[in-house]
TISE-760298 format. One record per residue (C-alpha): residue number from 0; residue in three letters; y, z, x. Coordinates in Angstrom, 2 decimals, always signed. Example, Ala and Ser with C-alpha at 12.3 -4.5 7.8 and 13.67 -1.06 7.14 Angstrom:
BEGIN
num 0 | residuo ALA | y -4.50 | z +7.80 | x +12.30 $
num 1 | residuo SER | y -1.06 | z +7.14 | x +13.67 $
***
This chain:
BEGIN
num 0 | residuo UNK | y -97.28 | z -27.65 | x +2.99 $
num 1 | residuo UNK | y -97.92 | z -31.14 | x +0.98 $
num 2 | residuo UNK | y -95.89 | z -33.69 | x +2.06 $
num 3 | residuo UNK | y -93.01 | z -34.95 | x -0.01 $
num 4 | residuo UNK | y -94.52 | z -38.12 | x -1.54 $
num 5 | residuo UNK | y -97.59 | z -36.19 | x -2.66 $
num 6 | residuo UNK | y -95.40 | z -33.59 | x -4.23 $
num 7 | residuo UNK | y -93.05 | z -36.01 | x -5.96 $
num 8 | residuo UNK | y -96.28 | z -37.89 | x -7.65 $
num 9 | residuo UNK | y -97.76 | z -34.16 | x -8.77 $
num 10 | residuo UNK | y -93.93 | z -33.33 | x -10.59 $
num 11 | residuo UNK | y -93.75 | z -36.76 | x -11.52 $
num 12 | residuo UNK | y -97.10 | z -36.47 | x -13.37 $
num 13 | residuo UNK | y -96.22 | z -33.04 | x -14.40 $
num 14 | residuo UNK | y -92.77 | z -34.21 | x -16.31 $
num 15 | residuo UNK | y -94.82 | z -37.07 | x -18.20 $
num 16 | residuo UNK | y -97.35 | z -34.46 | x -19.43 $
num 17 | residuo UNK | y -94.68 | z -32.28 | x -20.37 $
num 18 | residuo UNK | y -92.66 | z -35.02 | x -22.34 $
num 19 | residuo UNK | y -95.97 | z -36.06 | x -23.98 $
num 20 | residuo UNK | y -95.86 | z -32.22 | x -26.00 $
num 21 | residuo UNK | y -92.31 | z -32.05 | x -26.24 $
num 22 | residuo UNK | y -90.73 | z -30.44 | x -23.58 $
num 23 | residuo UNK | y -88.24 | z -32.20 | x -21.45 $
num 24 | residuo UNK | y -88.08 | z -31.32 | x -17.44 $
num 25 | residuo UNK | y -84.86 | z -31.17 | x -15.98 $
num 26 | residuo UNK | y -84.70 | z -33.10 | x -12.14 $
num 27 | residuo UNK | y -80.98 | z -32.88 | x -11.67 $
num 28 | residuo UNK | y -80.29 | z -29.89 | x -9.92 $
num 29 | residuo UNK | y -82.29 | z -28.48 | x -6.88 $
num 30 | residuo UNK | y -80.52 | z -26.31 | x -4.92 $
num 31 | residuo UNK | y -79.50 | z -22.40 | x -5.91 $
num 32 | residuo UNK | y -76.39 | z -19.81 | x -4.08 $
num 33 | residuo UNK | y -78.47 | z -16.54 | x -3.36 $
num 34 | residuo UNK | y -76.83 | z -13.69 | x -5.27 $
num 35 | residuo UNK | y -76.54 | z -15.77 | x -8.16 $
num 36 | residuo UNK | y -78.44 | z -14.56 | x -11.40 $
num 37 | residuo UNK | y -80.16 | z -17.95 | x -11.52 $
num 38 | residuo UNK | y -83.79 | z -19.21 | x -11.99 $
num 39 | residuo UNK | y -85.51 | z -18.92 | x -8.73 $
num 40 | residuo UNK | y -86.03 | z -22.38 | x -7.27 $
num 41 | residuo UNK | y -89.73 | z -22.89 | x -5.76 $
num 42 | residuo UNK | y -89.62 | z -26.52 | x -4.42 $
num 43 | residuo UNK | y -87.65 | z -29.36 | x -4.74 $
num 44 | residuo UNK | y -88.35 | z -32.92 | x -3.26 $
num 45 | residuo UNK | y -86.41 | z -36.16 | x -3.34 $
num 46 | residuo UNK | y -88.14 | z -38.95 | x -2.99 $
num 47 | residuo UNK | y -87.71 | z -42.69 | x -4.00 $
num 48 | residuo UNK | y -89.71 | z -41.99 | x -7.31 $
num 49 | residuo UNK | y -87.00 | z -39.61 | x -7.98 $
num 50 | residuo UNK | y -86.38 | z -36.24 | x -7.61 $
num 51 | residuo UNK | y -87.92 | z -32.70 | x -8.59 $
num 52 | residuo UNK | y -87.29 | z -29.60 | x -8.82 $
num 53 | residuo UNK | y -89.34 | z -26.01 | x -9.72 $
num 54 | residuo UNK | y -87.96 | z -23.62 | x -10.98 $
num 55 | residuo UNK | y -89.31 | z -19.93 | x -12.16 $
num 56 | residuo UNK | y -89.10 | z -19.51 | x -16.15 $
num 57 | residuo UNK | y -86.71 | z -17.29 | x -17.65 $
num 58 | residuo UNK | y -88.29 | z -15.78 | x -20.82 $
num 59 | residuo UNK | y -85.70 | z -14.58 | x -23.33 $
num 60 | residuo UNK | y -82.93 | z -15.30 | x -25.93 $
num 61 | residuo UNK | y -80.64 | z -18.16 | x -25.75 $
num 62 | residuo UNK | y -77.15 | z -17.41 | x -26.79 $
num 63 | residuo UNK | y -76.69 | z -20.53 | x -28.50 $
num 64 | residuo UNK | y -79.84 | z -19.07 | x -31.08 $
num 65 | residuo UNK | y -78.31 | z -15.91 | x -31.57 $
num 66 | residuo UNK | y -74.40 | z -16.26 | x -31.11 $
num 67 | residuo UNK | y -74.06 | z -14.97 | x -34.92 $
num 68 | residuo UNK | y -75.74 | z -11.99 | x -33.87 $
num 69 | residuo UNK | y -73.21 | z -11.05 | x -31.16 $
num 70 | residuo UNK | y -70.82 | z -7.81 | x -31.26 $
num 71 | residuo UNK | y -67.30 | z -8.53 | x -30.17 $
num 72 | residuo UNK | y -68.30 | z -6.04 | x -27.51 $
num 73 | residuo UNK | y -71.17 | z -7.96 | x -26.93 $
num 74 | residuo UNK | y -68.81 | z -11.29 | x -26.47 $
num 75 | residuo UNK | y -66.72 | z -8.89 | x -24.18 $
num 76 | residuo UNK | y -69.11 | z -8.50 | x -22.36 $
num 77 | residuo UNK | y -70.34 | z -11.60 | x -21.81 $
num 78 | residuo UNK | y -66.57 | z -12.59 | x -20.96 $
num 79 | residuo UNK | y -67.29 | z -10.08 | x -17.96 $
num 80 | residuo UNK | y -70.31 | z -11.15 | x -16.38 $
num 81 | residuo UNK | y -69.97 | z -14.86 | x -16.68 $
num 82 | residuo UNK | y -66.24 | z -13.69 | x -14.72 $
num 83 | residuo UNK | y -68.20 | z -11.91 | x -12.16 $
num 84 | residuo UNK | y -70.66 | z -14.72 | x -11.45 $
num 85 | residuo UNK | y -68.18 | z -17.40 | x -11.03 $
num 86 | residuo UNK | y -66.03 | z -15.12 | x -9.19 $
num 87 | residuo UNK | y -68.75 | z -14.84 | x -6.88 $
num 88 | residuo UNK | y -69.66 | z -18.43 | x -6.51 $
num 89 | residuo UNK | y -66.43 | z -19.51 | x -5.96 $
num 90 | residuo UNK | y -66.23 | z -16.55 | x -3.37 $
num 91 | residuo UNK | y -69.60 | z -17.84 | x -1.27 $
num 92 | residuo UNK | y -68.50 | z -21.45 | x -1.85 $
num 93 | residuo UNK | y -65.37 | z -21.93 | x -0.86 $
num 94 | residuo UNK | y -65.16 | z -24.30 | x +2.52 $
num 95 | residuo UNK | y -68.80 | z -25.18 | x +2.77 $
num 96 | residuo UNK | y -67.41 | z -28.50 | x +1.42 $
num 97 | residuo UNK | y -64.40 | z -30.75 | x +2.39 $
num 98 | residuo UNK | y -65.20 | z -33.74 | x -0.35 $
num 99 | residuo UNK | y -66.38 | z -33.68 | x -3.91 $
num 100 | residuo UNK | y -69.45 | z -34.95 | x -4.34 $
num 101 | residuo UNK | y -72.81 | z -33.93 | x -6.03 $
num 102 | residuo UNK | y -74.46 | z -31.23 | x -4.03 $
num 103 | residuo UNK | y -77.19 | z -33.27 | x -2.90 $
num 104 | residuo UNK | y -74.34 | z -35.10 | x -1.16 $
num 105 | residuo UNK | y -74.26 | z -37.89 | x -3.64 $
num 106 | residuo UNK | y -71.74 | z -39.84 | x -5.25 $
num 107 | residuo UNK | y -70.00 | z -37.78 | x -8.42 $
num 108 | residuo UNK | y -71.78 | z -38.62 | x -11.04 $
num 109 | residuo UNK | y -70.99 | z -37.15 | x -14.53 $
num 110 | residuo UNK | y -70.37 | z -37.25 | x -18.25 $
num 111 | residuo UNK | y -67.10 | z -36.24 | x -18.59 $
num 112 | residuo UNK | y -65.55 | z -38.82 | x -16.04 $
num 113 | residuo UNK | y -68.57 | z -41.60 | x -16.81 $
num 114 | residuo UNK | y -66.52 | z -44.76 | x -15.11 $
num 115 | residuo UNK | y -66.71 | z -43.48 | x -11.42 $
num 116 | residuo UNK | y -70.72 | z -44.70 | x -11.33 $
num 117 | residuo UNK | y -69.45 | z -47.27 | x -13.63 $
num 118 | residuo UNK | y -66.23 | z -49.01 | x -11.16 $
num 119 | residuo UNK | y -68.89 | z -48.07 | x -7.74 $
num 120 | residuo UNK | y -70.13 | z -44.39 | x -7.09 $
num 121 | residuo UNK | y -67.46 | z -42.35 | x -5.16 $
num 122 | residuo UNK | y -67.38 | z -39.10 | x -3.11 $
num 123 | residuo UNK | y -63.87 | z -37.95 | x -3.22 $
num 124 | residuo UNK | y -61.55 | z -36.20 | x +0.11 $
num 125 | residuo UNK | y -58.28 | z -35.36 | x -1.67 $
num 126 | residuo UNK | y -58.37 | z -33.51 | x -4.99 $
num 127 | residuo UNK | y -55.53 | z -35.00 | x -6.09 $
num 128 | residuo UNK | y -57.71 | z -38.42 | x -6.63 $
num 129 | residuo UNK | y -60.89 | z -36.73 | x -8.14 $
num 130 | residuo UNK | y -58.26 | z -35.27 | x -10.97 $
num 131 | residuo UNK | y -56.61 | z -38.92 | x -11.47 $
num 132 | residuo UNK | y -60.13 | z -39.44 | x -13.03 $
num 133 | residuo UNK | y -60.11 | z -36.84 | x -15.17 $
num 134 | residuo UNK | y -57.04 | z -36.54 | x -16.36 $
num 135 | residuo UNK | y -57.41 | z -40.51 | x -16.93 $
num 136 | residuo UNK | y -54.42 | z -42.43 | x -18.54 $
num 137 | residuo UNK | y -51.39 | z -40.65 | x -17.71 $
num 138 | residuo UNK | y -49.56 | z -43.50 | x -17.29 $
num 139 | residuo UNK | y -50.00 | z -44.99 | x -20.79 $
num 140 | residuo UNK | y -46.91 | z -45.17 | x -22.67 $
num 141 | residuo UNK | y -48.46 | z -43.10 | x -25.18 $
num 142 | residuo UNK | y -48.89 | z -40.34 | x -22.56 $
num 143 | residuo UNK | y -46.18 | z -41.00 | x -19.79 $
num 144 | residuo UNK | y -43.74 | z -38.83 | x -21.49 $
num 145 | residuo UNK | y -45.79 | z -36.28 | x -23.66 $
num 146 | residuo UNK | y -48.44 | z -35.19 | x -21.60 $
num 147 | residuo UNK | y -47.68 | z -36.66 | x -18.13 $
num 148 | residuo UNK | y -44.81 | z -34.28 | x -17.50 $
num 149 | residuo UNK | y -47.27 | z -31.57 | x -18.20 $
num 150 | residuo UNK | y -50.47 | z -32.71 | x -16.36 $
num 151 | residuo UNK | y -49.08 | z -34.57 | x -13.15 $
num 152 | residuo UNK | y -47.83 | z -31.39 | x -11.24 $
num 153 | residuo UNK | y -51.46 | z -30.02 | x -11.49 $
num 154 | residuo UNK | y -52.75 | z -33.07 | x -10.20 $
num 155 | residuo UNK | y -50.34 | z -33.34 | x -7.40 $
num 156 | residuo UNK | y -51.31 | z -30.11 | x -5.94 $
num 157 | residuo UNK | y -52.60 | z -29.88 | x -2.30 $
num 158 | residuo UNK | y -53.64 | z -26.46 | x -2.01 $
num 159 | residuo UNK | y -56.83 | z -27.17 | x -4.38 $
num 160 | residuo UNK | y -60.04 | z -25.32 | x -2.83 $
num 161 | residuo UNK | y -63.09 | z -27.56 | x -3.16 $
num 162 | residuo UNK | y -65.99 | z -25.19 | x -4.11 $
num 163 | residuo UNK | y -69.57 | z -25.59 | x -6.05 $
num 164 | residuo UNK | y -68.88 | z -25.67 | x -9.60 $
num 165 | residuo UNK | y -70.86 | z -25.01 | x -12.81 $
num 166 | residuo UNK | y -69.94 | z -28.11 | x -15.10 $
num 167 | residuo UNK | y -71.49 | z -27.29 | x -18.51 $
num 168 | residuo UNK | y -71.11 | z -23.34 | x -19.33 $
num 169 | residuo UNK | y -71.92 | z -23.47 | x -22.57 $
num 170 | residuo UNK | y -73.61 | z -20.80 | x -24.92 $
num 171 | residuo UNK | y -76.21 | z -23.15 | x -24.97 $
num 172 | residuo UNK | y -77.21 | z -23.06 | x -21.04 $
num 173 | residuo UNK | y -77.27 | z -19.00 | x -20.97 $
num 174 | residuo UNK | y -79.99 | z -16.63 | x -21.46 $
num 175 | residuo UNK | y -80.03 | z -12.81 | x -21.93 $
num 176 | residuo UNK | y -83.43 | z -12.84 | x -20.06 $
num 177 | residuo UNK | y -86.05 | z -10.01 | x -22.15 $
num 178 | residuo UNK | y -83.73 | z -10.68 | x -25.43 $
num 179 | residuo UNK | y -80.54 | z -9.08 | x -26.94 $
num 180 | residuo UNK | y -81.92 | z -6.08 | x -27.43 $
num 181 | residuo UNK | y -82.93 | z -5.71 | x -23.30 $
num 182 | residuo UNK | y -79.35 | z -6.95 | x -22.88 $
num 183 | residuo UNK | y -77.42 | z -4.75 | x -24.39 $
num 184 | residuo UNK | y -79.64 | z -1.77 | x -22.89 $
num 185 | residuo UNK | y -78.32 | z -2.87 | x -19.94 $
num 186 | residuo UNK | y -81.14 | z -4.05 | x -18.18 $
num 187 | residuo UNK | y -80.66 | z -7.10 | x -17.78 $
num 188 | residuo UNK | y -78.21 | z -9.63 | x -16.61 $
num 189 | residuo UNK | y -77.16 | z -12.71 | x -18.26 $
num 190 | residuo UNK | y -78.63 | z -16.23 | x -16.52 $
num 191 | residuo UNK | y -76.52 | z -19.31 | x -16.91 $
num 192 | residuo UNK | y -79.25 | z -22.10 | x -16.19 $
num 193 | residuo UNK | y -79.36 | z -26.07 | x -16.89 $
num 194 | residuo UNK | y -76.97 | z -26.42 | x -13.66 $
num 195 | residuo UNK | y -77.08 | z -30.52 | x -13.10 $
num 196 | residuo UNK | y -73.49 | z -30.82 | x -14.69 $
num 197 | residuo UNK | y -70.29 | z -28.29 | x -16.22 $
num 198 | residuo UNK | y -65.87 | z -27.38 | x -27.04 $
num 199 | residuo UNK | y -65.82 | z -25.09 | x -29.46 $
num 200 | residuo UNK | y -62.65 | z -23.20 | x -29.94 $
num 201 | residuo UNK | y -63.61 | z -20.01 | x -30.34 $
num 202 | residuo UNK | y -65.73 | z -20.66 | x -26.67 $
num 203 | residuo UNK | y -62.93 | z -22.20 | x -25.16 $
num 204 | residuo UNK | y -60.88 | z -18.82 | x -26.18 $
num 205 | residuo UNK | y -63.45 | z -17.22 | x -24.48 $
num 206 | residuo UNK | y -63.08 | z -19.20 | x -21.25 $
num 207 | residuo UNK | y -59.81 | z -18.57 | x -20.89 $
num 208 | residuo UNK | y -60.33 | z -14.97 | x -20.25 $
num 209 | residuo UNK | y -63.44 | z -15.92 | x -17.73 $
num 210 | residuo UNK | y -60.98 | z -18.04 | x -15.97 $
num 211 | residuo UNK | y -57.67 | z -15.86 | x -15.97 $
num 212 | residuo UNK | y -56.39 | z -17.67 | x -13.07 $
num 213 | residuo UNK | y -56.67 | z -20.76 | x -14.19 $
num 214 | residuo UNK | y -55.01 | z -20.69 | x -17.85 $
num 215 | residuo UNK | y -52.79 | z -23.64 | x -16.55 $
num 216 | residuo UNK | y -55.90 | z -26.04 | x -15.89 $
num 217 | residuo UNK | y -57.52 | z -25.10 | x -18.82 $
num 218 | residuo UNK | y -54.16 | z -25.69 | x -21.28 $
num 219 | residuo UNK | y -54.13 | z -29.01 | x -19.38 $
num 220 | residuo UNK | y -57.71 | z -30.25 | x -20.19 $
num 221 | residuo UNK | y -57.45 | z -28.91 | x -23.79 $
num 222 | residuo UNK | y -54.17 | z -31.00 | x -23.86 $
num 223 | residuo UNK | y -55.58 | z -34.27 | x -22.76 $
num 224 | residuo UNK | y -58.80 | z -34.33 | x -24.73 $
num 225 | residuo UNK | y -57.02 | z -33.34 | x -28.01 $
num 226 | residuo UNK | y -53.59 | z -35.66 | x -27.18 $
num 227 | residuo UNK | y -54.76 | z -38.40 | x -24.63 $
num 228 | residuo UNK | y -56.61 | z -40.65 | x -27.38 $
num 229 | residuo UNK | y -58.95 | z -41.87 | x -24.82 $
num 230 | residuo UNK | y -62.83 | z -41.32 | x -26.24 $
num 231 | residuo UNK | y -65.66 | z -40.44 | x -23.92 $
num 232 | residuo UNK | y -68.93 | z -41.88 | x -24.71 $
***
């Protein structure tokens, strides 16, 4: 019922408090696909201070803290679910969207392809230009023909579906909510959280077998960031 501006200064306050004893608020992301094993989202607000989100807490392990502990059935598992929920997001996605773009309708901006806000923010309408970007450089003579031959089909494509991604699934950004021990009762789902963007090998291994459809795009990325020579900051 408070109005926007009063709830951005009471999260903006909240997120300087929070800093002060060493916890760092996350305002990227603010909107959540029901049927998604997320954090529930309370509020969000965007306002010219910035924006804010709340979000329920998820209480349990992080894989990243306890990835030595993990069974290869427990990995197999994980393999599963994290299949299942980005089957399902792709499934509930697909065609809401005819550009990419940030879901708050922004610009893209991200890590991985850092000179779009650089060059003047851009919301792309043909897939074929948003992979140009990141797949950056094939044109180089030290790329043009080594990796070129390889990448530019998959760029040229123009049956791409556009669909809301996760762009940092790392063991890092998912929690077994309760612990491991709750987890591998089966009582629990896994959460994949920290959602405002999306390489270790034996992770990327694992990826492969979340993404079975899509071993081409992944052989492609792992080609250009080990072959391209081009740094990302």
């Amino acid at each position: 019922m408070m109005p926007a501006r009063l709830r951005s200064t009471l999260y903006r306050q909240l997120a300087q408090v929070s800093t002060r004893f060493g916890y760092q608020l996350s305002t990227d992301v603010f909107r959540s696909i029901l049927g998604l094993h997320v954090p529930h989202l309370i509020d969000y607000v965007v306002a010219s201070s910035g924006s804010y989100t709340l979000m329920s807490w998820i209480d349990g392990d992080c894989c990243n803290d306890i990835w030595g502990e993990l069974t290869p059935m427990d990995k197999a598992r994980l393999i599963a679910e994290l299949r299942a929920q980005i089957h399902f997001l792709r499934k509930h996605t697909i065609g809401r969207s005819r550009t990419i773009r940030a879901s708050s309708g922004a610009p893209v901006s991200d890590p991985r392809v850092p000179w779009i806000a650089d060059d003047g923010p851009r919301i792309f309408s043909i897939p074929s230009d948003f992979f140009k970007q990141v797949w950056l450089g094939l044109d180089y003579p030290r790329q043009r023909d080594t990796i070129k031959p390889i990448i530019q089909p998959l760029v040229d494509r123009e049956d791409v579906p556009i669909v809301f991604c996760y762009g940092d699934l790392l063991p890092k950004n998912i929690i077994l909510p309760g612990g491991l021990a709750r987890w591998r009762a089966g009582t629990t789902p896994l959460y994949p959280i920290d959602w405002e963007y999306s390489d270790e090998e034996q992770w990327y291994g694992m990826m492969r077998e979340v993404f079975p459809d899509y071993s081409a795009e992944l052989e492609a990325d792992w080609l250009w960031w080990t072959k391209s020579g081009i740094p990302i900051v």
